[in-house]
C-alpha positions as CSV (number, residue, x, y, z in Angstrom):
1,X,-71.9,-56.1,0.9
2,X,-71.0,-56.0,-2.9
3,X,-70.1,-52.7,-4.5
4,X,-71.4,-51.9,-7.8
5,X,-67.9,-52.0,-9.5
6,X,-69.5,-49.8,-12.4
7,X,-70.2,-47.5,-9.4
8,X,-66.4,-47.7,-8.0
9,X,-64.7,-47.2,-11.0
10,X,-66.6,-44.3,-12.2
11,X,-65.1,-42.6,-9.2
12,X,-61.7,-44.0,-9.7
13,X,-61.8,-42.4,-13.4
14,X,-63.4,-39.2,-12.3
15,X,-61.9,-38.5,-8.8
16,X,-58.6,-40.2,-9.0
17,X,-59.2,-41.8,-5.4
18,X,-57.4,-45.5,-5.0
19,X,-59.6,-48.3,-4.6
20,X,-60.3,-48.2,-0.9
21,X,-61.1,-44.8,-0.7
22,X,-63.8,-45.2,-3.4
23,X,-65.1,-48.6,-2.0
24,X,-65.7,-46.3,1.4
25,X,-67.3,-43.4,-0.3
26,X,-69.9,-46.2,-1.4
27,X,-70.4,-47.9,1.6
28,X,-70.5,-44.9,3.1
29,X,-73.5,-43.3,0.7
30,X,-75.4,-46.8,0.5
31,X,-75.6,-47.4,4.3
32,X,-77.1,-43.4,4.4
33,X,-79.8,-44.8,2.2
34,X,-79.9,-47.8,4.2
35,X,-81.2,-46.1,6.7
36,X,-85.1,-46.7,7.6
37,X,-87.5,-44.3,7.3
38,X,-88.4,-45.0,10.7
39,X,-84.8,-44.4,12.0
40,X,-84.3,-41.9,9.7
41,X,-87.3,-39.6,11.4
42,X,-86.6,-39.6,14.6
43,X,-83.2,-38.9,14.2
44,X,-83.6,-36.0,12.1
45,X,-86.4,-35.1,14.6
46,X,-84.4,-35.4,17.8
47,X,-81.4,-33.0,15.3
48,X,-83.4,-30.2,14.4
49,X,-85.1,-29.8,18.0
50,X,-81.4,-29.5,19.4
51,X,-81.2,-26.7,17.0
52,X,-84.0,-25.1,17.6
53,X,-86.8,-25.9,15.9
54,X,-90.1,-26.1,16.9
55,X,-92.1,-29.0,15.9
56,X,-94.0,-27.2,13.4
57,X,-91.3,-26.5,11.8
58,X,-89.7,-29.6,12.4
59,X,-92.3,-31.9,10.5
60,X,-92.4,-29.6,7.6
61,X,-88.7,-30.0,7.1
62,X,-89.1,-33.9,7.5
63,X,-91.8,-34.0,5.0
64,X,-89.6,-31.9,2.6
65,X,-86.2,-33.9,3.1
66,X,-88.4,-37.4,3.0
67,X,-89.6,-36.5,0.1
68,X,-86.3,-35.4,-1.6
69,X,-84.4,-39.0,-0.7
70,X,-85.2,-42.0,-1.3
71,X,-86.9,-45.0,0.9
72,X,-88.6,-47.9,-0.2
73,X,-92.5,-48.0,0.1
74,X,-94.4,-45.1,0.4
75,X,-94.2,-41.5,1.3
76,X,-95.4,-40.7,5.0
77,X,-97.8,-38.2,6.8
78,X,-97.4,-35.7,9.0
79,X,-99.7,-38.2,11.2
80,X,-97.2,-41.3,10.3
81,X,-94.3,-38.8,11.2
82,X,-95.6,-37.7,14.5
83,X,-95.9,-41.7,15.4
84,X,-92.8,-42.8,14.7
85,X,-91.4,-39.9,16.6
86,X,-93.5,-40.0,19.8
87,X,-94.9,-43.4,19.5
């Protein structure tokens, strides 16, 4: 993967990391984002039932936190989220 080297040294200037650590604060953020949305929901899904939550609960939160980050295509329903969780 290619960094955005604007990207890196902004945080060089800014932070004062050396090169590496920067380069893994990037890779690090991107491959979050990566993530599909997919993955992304039953993950988060599977995280807040082990703390707790009830699934009421649970795909409020998911709708909130899907629709504060970003993925590419469209936002998903409560319907969509309950699919890609049980199946």
């Amino acid at each position: 993967m290619t960094l955005p080297t604007d990207l890196l040294n902004h945080l060089r200037d800014r932070l004062g990391p050396d090169s590496r650590q920067a380069e893994r604060v990037v890779e690090e953020i991107i491959s979050d984002y990566d993530e599909p949305v997919e993955t992304f929901v039953r993950r988060r899904h599977a995280e807040l039932q082990r703390q707790g939550l009830r699934n009421v609960e649970i795909f409020a939160h998911l709708h909130e936190e899907l629709n504060s980050r970003w993925f590419p295509g469209p936002h998903a329903t409560e319907r969509q989220l309950r699919r890609w969780v049980y199946g």
